[in-house]
Residue, then its C-alpha position, 0 to 999 in steps of 0.5 A: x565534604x558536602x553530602x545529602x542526608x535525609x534521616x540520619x541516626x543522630x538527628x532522627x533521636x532529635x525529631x527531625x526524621x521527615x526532614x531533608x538535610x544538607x550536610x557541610x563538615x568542614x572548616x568554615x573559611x571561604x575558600x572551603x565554599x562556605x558561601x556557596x553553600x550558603x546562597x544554595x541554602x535559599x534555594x533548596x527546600x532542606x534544613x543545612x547543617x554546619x560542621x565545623x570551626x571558623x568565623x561563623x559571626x561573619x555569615x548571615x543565619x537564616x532558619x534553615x542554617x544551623x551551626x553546629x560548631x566543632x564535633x569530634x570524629x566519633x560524633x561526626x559519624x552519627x550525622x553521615x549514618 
């Protein structure tokens, strides 16, 4: 799942409301399009959040990649509203 938020509830509590975010919530595989999302991050004037478990040593950071690990479901709803 991959969607476009611009100011969720979670985030505007961490001061970053004027920001444009991309959302990943997922496991963090290759198949899953972790890379793409990654090479996209580039190219796109937003912050990436990441959502989930995997091998997250594997993919280069860059400072607008942020890995946020796992979060359970009651949490994730914070970031989608």
């Amino acid at each position: 799942m991959c969607l476009l938020v611009k100011r969720p509830r979670l985030l505007k509590r961490r001061n970053f409301c004027n920001k444009k975010y991309v959302l990943f919530i997922g496991r963090i595989t290759d198949n899953k399009g972790i890379k793409e999302i990654l090479e996209a991050s580039k190219y796109i004037n937003a912050e990436f959040l990441i959502i989930g478990d995997g091998d997250i040593k594997k993919y280069k950071k860059t400072k607008n990649v942020k890995f946020l690990g796992t979060i359970y479901d009651n949490r994730k709803l914070d970031y989608l509203s």
